[in-house]
C-alpha positions as CSV (number, residue, x, y, z in Angstrom):
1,X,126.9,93.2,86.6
2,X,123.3,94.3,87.1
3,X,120.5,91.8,87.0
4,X,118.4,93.3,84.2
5,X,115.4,90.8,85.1
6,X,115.7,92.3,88.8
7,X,115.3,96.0,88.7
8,X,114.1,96.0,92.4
9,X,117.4,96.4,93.8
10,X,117.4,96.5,97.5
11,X,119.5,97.9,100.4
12,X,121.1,94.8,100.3
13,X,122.9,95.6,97.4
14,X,126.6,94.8,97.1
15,X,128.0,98.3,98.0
16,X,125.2,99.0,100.4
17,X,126.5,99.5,103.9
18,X,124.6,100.4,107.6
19,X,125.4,101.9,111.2
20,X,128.1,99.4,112.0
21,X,130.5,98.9,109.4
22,X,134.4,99.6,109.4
23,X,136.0,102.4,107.2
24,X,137.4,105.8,107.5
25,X,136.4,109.3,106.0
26,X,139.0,111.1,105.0
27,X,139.3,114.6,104.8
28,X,138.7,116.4,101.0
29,X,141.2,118.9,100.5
30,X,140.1,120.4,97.5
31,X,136.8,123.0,97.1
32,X,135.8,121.7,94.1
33,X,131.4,121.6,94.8
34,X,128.8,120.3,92.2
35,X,127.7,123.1,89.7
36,X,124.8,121.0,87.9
37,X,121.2,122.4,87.8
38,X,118.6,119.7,87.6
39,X,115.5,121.5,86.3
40,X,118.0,122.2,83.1
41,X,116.5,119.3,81.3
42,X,112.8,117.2,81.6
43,X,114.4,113.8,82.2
44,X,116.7,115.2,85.7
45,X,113.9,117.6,86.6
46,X,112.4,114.9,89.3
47,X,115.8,112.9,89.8
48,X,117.1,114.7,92.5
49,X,117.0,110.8,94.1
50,X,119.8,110.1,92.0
51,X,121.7,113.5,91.3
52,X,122.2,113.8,95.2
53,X,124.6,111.2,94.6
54,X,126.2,112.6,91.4
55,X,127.0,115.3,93.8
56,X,128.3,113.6,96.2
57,X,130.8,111.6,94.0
58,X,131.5,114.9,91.9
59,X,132.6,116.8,95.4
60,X,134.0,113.5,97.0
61,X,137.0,112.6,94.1
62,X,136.9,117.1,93.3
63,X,135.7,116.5,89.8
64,X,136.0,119.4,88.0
65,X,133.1,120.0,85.6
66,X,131.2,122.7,84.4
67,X,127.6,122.8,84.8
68,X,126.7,122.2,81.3
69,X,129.1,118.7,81.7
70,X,127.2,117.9,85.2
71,X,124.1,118.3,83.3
72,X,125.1,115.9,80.9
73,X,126.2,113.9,83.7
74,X,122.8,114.1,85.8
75,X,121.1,113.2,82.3
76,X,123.7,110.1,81.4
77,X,122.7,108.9,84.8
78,X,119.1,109.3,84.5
79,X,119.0,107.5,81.0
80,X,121.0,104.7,82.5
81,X,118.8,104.0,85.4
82,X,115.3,104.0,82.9
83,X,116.7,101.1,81.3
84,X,117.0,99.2,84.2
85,X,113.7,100.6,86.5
86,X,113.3,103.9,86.6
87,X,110.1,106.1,85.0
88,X,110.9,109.6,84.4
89,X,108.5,111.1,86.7
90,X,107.9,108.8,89.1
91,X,108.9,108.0,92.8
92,X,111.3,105.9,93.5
93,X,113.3,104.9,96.8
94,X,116.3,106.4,97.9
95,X,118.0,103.2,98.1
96,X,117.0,101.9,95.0
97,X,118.3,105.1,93.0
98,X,121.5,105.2,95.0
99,X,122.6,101.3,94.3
100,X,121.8,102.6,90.6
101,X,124.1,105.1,90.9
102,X,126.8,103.9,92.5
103,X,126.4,100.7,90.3
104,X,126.8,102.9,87.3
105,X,130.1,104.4,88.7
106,X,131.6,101.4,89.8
107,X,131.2,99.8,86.5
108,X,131.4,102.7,83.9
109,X,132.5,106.3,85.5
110,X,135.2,106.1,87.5
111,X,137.4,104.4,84.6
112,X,136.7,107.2,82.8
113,X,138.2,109.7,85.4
114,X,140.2,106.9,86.8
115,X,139.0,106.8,89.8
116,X,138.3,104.6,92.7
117,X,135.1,102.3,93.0
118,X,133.0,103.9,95.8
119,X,130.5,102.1,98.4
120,X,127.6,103.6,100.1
121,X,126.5,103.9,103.9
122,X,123.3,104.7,105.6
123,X,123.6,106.5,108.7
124,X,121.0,107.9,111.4
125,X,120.9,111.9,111.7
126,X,122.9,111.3,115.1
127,X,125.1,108.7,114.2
128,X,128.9,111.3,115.0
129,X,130.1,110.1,111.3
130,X,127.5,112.4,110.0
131,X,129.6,115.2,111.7
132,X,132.4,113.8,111.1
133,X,131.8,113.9,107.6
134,X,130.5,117.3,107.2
135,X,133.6,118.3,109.1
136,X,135.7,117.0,106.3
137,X,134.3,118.4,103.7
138,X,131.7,115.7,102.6
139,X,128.7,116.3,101.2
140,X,126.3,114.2,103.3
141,X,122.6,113.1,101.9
142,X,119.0,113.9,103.0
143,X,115.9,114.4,102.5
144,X,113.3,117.1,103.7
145,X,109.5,117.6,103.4
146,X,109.3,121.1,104.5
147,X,109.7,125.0,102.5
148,X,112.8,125.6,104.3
149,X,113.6,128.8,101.6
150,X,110.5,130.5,103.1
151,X,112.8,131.3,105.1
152,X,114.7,134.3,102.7
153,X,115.7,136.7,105.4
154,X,118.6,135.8,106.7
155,X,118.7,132.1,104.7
156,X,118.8,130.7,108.6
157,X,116.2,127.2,109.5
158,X,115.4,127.4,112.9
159,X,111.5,128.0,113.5
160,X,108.9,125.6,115.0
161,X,106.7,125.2,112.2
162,X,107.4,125.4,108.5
163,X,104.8,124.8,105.1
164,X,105.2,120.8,103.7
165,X,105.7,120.3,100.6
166,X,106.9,117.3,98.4
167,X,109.6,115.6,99.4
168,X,113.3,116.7,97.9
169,X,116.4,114.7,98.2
170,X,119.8,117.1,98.7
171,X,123.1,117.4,100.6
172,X,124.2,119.2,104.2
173,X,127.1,120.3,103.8
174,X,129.4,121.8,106.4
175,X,128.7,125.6,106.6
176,X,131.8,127.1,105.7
177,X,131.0,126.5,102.3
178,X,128.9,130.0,102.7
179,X,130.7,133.1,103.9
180,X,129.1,134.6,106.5
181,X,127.6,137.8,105.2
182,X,125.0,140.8,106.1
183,X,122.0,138.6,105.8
184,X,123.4,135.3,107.5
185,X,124.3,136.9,110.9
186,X,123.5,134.0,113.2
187,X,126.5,131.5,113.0
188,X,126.2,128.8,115.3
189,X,124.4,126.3,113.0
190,X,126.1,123.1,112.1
191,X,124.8,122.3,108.7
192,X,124.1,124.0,105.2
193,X,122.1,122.7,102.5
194,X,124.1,122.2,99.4
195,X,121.1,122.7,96.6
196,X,120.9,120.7,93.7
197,X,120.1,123.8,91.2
198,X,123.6,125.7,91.2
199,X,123.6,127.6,93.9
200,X,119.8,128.6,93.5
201,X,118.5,130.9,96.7
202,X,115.5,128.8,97.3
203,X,117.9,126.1,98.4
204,X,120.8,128.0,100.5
205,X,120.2,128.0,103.6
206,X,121.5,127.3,107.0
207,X,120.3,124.4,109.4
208,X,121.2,125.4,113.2
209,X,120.1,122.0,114.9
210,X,118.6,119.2,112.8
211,X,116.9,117.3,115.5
212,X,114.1,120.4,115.8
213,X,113.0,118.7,112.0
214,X,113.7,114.9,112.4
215,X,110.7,113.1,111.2
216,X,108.7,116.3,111.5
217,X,109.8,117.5,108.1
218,X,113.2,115.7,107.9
219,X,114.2,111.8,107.6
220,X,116.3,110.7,110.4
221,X,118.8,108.6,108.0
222,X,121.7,110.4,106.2
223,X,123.6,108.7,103.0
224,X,127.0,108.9,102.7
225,X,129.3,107.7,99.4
226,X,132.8,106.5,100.0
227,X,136.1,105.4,98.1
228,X,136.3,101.7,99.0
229,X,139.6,101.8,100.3
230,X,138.0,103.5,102.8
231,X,136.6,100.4,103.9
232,X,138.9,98.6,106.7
233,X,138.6,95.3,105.2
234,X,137.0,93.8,102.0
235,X,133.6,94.4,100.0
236,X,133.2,90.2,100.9
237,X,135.0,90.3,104.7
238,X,132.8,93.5,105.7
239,X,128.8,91.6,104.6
240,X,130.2,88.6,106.1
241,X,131.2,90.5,109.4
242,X,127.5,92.2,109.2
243,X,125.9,89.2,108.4
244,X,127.1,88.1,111.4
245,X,126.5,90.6,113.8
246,X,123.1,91.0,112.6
247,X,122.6,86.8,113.6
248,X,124.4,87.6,117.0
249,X,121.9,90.7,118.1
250,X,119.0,89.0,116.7
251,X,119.5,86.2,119.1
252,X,120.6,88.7,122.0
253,X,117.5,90.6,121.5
254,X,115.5,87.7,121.9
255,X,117.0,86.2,124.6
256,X,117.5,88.7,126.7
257,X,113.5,90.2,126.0
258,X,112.2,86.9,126.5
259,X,114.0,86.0,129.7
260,X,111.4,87.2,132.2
261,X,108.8,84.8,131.1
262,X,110.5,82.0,130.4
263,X,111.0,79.4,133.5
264,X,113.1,80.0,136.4
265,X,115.9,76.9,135.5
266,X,116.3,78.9,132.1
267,X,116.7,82.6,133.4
268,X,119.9,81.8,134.1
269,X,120.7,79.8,131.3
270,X,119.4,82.7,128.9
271,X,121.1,85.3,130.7
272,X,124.7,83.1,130.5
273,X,124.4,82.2,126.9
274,X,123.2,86.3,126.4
275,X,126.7,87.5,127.9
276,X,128.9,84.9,126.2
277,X,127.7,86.3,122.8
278,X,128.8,89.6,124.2
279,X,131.9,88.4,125.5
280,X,132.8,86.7,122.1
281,X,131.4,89.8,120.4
282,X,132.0,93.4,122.1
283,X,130.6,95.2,119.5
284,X,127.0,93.4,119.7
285,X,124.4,95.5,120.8
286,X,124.5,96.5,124.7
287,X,122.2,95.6,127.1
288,X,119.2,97.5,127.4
289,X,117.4,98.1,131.0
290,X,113.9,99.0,130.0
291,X,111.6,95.8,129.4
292,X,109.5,97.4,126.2
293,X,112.3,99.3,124.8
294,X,114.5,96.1,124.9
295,X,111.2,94.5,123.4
296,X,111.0,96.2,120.8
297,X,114.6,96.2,120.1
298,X,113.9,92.9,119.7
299,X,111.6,93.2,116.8
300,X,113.9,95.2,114.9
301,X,117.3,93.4,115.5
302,X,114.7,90.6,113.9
303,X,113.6,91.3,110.8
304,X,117.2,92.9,110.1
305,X,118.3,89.4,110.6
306,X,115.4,87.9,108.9
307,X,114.9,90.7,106.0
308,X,117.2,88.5,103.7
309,X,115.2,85.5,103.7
310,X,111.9,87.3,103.2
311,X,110.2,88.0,99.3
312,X,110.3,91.5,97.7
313,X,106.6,92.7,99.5
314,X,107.7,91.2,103.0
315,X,111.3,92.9,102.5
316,X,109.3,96.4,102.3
317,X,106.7,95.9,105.1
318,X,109.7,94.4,107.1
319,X,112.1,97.6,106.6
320,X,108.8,99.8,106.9
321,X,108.4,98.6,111.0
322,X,112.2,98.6,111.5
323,X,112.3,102.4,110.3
324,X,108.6,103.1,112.5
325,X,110.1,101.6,115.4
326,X,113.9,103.0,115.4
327,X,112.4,106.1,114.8
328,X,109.6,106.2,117.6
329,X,111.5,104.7,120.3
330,X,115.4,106.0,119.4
331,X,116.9,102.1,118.3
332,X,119.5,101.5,117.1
């Protein structure tokens, strides 16, 4: 159960998942989409942190609602999560309001529709699950900073520069959700944006290539919400495996950046120890040529390791550089 003296979950939550965990996405086979419209009442009207992943659960097990029972739905959630943390109103991480989310299904929801409990990954844009998702029929999370529905025309993203504005939290979605008509003529784009207002225009659009937008006026992680038998081994076996892994490259990473200065007798013995972990371990993170790219690797593979062990402030400045420095410098 929730912690109710702790409201400042984290994204090491118990259903919180990264890059290299084990599961499968399977393909939805219904077309069953989210019909909800969060500016229908003042307590969802700044949620869209959590009704993103109302969505995704509502498209992920097809439930079929009306928008007048998502609304209720997007409000239930909301109500829920001010209990716990959450000020109507305020900003919150994306992390924080998904583990609310799913926390709240896992214990209350899916009972009711008898359903499966569902965990939660985060993914970079790139990352081919992302595709792999959308390709499926998934509904996959982000969040953008620019006025993409300036763009009315032909409801097509692609310029070089666009108007910020405040951030909002939706869903690509693949685009043959929307049928090509007179006003969408280009169709080589790979994503459409699945709005969190029922189908409102300012919200439809089409996203040709994502990477023109990426920490311009896009985040560079994705979310992604999953049945857990999804997941190729347990909740416990799959944190164990990635607690692991995270020890193994944080010790690669240092080794292996540090090797250069350290004295000649223990090159070698750095380098040895460096590709027995890789031997024991093939999916450990590779070796990198470039001296300040490995470097910095270094860093990050770090305070993922260390991020645990490190108070509430720390956890955020820690996670902070990790994000600055994957994003900069394309880490993993």
């Amino acid at each position: 159960m929730i912690d109710l003296k702790n409201p400042a979950w984290d994204i090491d939550d118990e259903y919180a998942f990264w890059e290299d965990t084990q599961y499968i996405i399977p393909t939805i086979k219904h077309d069953i989409r989210p019909k909800g419209n969060q500016g229908m009442n003042t307590k969802t009207k700044s949620a869209c942190t959590m009704v993103w992943a109302v969505n995704q659960i509502i498209r992920l097990f097809g439930l079929d609602l009306t928008t007048e029972e998502t609304n209720n739905l997007y409000v239930e959630v909301v109500e829920y999560c001010t209990k716990l943390w959450y000020v109507i109103g305020s900003w919150w991480s994306t992390p924080k309001a998904c583990n609310c989310v799913v926390k709240w299904w896992n214990e209350i929801w899916y009972e009711r529709y008898n359903k499966e409990q569902v965990f939660w990954v985060q993914l970079y844009w790139s990352n081919p699950d992302v595709l792999e998702a959308l390709d499926k029929w998934h509904l996959v999370w982000y969040t953008k900073y620019a006025q993409f529905w300036k763009d009315q025309v032909d409801w097509y993203v692609y310029r070089d520069k666009y108007p910020k504005t405040t951030g909002h939290r939706l869903n690509l979605k693949w685009v043959e959700y929307v049928q090509a008509t007179w006003w969408a003529e280009k169709q080589d784009s790979k994503y459409g944006s699945q709005d969190n207002y029922h189908w409102a225009i300012w919200e439809n659009f089409y996203i040709k290539d994502i990477k023109t937008y990426i920490n311009n006026w896009m985040y560079g992680n994705c979310y992604l919400i999953l049945p857990i038998s999804c997941m190729l081994s347990s909740i416990e076996e799959e944190k164990q495996r990635i607690a692991l892994m995270k020890a193994v490259n944080a010790v690669i990473a240092v080794l292996t950046s540090t090797r250069w200065d350290l004295p000649e007798a223990y090159q070698e013995l750095s380098a040895s120890y460096a590709a027995a972990l890789r031997d024991q371990y093939p999916e450990a993170r590779k070796l990198m040529k470039e001296q300040d790219k490995k470097v910095y690797q270094s860093v990050v593979d770090f305070l993922s390791y260390a991020w645990k062990y490190a108070g509430e402030e720390e956890q955020e400045k820690y996670a902070e550089l990790a994000k600055y420095l994957r994003d900069k410098f394309n880490l993993m």
